[in-house]
C-alpha positions as CSV (number, residue, x, y, z in Angstrom):
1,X,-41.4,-26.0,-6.0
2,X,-41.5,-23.1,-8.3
3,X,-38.6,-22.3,-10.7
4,X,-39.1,-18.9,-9.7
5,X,-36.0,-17.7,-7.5
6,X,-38.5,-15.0,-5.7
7,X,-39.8,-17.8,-3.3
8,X,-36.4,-19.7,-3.0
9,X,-33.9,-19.0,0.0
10,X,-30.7,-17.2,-1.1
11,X,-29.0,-20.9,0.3
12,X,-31.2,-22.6,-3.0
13,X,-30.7,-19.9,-5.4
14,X,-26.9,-20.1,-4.4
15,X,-26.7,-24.0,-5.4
16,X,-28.7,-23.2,-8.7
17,X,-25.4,-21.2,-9.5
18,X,-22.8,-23.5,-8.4
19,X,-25.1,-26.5,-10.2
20,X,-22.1,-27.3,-12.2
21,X,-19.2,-27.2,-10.0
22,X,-15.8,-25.0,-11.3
23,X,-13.0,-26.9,-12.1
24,X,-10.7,-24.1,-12.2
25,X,-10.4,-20.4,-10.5
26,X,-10.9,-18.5,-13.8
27,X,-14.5,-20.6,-14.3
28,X,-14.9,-20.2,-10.2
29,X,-14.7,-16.3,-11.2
30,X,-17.2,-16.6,-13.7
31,X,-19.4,-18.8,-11.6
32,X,-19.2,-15.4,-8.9
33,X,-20.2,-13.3,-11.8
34,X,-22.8,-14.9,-12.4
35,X,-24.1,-14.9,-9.0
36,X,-23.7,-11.5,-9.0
37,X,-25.6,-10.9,-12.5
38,X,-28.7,-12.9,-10.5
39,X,-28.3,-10.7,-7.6
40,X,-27.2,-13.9,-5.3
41,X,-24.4,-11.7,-3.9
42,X,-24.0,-8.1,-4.5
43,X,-20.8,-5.7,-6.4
44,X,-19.0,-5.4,-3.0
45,X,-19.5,-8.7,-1.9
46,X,-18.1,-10.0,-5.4
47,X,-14.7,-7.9,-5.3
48,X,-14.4,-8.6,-1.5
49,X,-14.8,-12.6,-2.9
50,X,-12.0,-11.7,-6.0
51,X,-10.0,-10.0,-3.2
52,X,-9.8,-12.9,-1.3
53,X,-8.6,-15.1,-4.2
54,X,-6.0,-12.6,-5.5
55,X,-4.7,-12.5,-1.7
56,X,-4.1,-16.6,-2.0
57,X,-1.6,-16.2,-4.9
58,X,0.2,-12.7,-4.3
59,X,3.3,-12.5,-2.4
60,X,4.9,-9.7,0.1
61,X,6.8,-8.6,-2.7
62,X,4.2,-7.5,-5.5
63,X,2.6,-5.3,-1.9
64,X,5.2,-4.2,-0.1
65,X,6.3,-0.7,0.6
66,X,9.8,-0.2,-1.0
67,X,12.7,0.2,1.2
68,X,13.1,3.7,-0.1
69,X,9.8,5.0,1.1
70,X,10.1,3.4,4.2
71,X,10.1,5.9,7.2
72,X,13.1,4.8,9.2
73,X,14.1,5.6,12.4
74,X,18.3,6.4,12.7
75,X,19.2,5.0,16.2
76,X,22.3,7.1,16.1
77,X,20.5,10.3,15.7
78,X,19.9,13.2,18.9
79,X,16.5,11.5,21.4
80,X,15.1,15.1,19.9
81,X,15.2,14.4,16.4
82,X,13.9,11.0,16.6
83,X,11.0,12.5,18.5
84,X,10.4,15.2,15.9
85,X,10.6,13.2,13.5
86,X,8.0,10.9,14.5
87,X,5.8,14.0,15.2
88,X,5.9,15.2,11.6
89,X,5.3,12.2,10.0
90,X,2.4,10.6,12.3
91,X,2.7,7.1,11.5
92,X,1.9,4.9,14.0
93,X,5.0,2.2,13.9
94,X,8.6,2.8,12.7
95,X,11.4,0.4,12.5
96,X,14.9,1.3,13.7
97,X,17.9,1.1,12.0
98,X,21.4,1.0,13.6
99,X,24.6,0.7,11.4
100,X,22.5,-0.7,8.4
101,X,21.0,-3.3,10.5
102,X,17.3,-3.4,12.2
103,X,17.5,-3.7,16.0
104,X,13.7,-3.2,16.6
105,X,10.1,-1.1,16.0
106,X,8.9,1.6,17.6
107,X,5.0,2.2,18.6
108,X,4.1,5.3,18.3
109,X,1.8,4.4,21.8
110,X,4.9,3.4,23.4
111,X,6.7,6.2,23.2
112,X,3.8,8.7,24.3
113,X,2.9,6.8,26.8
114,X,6.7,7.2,28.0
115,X,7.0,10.5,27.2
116,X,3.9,11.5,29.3
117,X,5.1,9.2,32.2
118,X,8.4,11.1,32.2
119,X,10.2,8.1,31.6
120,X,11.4,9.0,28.0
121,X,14.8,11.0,29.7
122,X,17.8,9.2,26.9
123,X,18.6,7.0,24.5
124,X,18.8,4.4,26.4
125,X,15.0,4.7,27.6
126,X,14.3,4.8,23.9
127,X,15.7,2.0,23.7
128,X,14.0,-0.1,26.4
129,X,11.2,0.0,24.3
130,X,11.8,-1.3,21.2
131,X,9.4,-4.1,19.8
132,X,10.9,-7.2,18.5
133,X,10.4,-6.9,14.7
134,X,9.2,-9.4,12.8
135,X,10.8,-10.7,9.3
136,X,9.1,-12.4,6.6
137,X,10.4,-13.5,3.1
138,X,9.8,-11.9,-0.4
139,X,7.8,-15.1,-1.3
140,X,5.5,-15.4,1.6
141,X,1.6,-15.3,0.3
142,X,-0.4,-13.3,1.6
143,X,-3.0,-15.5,3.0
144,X,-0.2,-17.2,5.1
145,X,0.8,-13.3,6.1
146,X,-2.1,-12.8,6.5
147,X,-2.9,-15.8,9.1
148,X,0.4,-15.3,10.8
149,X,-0.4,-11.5,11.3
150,X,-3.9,-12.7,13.1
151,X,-1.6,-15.6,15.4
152,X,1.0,-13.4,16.8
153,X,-0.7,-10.0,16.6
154,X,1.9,-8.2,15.0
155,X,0.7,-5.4,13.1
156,X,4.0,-5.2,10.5
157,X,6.6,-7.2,9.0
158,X,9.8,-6.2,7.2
159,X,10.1,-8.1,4.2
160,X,13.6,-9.4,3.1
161,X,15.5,-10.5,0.0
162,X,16.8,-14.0,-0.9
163,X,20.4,-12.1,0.9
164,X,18.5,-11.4,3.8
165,X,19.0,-7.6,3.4
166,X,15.7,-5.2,3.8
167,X,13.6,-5.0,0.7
168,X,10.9,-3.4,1.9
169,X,7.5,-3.1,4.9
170,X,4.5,-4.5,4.9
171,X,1.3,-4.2,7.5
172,X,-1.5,-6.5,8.0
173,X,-3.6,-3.1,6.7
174,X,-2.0,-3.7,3.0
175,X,-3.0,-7.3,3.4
176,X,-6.5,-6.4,4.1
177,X,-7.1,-3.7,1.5
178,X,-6.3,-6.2,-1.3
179,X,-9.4,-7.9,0.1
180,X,-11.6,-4.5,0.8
181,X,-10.3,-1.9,-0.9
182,X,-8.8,1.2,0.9
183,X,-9.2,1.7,4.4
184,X,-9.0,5.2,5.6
185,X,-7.8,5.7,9.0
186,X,-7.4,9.5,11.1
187,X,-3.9,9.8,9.1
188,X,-4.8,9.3,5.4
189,X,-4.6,12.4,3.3
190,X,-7.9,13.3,2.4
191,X,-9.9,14.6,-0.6
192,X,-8.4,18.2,0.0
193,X,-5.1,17.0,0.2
194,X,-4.4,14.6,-2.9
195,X,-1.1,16.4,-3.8
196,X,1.3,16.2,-0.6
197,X,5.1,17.6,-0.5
198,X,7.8,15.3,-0.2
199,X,11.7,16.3,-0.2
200,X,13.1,18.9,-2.7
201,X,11.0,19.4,-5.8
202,X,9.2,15.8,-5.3
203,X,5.5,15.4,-4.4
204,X,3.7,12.7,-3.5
205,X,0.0,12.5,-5.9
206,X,-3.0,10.0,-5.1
207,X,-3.9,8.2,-8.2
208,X,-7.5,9.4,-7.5
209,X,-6.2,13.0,-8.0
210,X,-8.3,14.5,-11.2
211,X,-6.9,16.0,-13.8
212,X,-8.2,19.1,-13.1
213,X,-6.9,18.9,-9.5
214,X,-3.7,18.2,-11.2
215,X,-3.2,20.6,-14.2
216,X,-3.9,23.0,-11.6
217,X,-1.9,22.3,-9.0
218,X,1.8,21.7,-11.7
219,X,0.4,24.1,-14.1
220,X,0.0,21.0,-17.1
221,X,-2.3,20.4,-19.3
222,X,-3.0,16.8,-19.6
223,X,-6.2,16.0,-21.5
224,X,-8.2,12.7,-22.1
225,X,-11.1,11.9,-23.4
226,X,-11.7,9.2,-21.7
227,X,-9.4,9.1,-18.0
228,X,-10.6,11.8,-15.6
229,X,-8.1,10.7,-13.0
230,X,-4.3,11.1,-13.2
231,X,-3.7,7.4,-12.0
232,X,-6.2,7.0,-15.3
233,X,-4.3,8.6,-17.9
234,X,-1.1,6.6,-16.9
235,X,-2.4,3.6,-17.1
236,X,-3.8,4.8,-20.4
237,X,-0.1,5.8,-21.0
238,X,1.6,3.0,-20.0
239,X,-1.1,0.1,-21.6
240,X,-1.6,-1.8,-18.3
241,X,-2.1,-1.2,-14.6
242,X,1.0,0.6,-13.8
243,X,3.1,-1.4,-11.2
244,X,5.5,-0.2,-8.7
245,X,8.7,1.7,-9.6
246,X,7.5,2.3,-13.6
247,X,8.3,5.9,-14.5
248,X,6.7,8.0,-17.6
249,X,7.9,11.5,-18.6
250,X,5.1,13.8,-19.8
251,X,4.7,17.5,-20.4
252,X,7.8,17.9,-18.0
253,X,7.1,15.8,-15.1
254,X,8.4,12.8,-13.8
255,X,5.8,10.4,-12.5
256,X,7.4,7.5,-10.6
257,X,4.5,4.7,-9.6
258,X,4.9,4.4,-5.3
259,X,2.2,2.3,-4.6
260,X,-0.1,0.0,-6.8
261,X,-1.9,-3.3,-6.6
262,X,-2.5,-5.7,-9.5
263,X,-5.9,-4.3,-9.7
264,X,-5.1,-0.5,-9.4
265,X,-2.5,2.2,-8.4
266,X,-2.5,4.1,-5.7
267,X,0.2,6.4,-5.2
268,X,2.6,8.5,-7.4
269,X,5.6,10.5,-7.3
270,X,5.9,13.6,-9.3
271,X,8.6,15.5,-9.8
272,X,10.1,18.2,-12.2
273,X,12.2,15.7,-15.1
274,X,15.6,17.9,-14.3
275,X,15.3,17.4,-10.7
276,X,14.6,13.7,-11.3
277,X,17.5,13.6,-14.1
278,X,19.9,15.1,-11.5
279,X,18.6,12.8,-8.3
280,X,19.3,9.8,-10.9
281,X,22.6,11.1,-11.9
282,X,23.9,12.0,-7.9
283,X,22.0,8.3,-6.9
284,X,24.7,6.7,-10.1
285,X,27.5,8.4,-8.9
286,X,26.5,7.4,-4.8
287,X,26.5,3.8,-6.3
């Protein structure tokens, strides 16, 4: 048989790679980029693969949504405002919070199908259709998440601390963009709407935002030579992948990270830095 890989199955060509087997997952990675360098397996196939081996060692806690941008729903609050509330922010499960404790999730589904049966009428009908929520340690992998998510088709988990007290939300769609990359769904802010309003002076900024789209938008003037993205230029700030809940000042602003995996971030919060000075000072005294 020829050496030549153009006659050879991509099941023969695939052993010629893994000829000398890896003995460790950084040689296993090099074995993949290899592959990929013979055309074995193609660029999305080998960060789908590296996906999948990041997902085996990361835990809930180095994914999860901080329990300060989770969108809560106050039990003790008027049927109307919960309704509204829901409306506005169109996501499509919420958990519910009574007296600093979580007594359940609501489905979006569930409650229009109520409401369009007529059955929605009090608080108490509201009630009748909570979901059981589901809680899962700080330390859980996310393969194991991941495989538990698939078992008992539950789409969310609310992560907790080692005192059992809410650290933060997770969704088996997190889980799965580790592994794919983004997935955009009907709700995801799209390319025209990067930079989203939050509360007061605070916006919400996807990392994919350009400079351009930013400068423009808070009247900056940030300037690289080399980033063309804001989430770019702050990791060229900051020397690393920014990681969740690391702040820079520049020109200004206030740029909190939201949302980041260890490959990339996602999601930043901007803010003028006297509003952020002032929300830090009211936060110290509230504590």
């Amino acid at each position: 048989m020829s050496d030549s890989s153009s006659g050879s199955s991509w099941l023969e060509r695939l052993g010629k790679v893994f000829s000398d087997e890896p003995e460790s997952r950084e040689e296993l990675v090099d074995v993949l980029k290899e592959a990929q360098s013979q055309g074995v397996i193609d660029d999305d196939a080998l960060v789908m693969i590296e996906g999948v081996l990041d997902v085996s060692e990361q835990r809930t806690r180095d994914i999860m949504i901080p329990r300060p941008q989770i969108e809560l729903i106050d039990a003790s609050e008027p049927l109307e405002e919960i309704l509204e509330s829901m409306l506005e922010s169109s996501h499509s499960r919420y958990p519910v919070m009574e007296e600093n404790k979580i007594v359940g999730i609501l489905l979006a589904k569930d409650v229009f199908r109520a409401v369009v049966k007529g059955e929605l009428n009090s608080k108490a009908d509201l009630q009748a259709i909570y979901r059981e929520p589901k809680f899962v340690p700080e330390s859980k992998r996310l393969n194991v998440l991941l495989r538990d998510f698939k078992a008992t088709r539950n789409h969310l988990a609310l992560v907790v601390d080692e005192y059992a007290e809410l650290a933060g939300l997770i969704t088996i769609e997190d889980v799965l963009e580790q592994i794919v990359g983004d997935i955009e769904d009907e709700h995801d802010e799209d390319e025209l709407s990067n930079i989203q309003k939050r509360t007061g002076e605070a916006f919400s900024v996807q990392a994919i935002t350009t400079l351009d789209e930013f400068n423009e938008f808070f009247d900056a003037e940030i300037e690289s030579d080399t980033a063309e993205t804001i989430g770019g230029f702050l990791a060229m700030q900051l020397g690393h992948v920014p990681r969740v809940e690391e702040e820079v000042e520049y020109e200004g602003l206030h740029i909190k990270v939201l949302k980041a995996s260890d490959r990339r971030v996602e999601l930043l919060e901007v803010r003028p830095v006297e509003s952020a000075a002032i929300e830090e000072g009211e936060l110290q005294v509230a504590g």
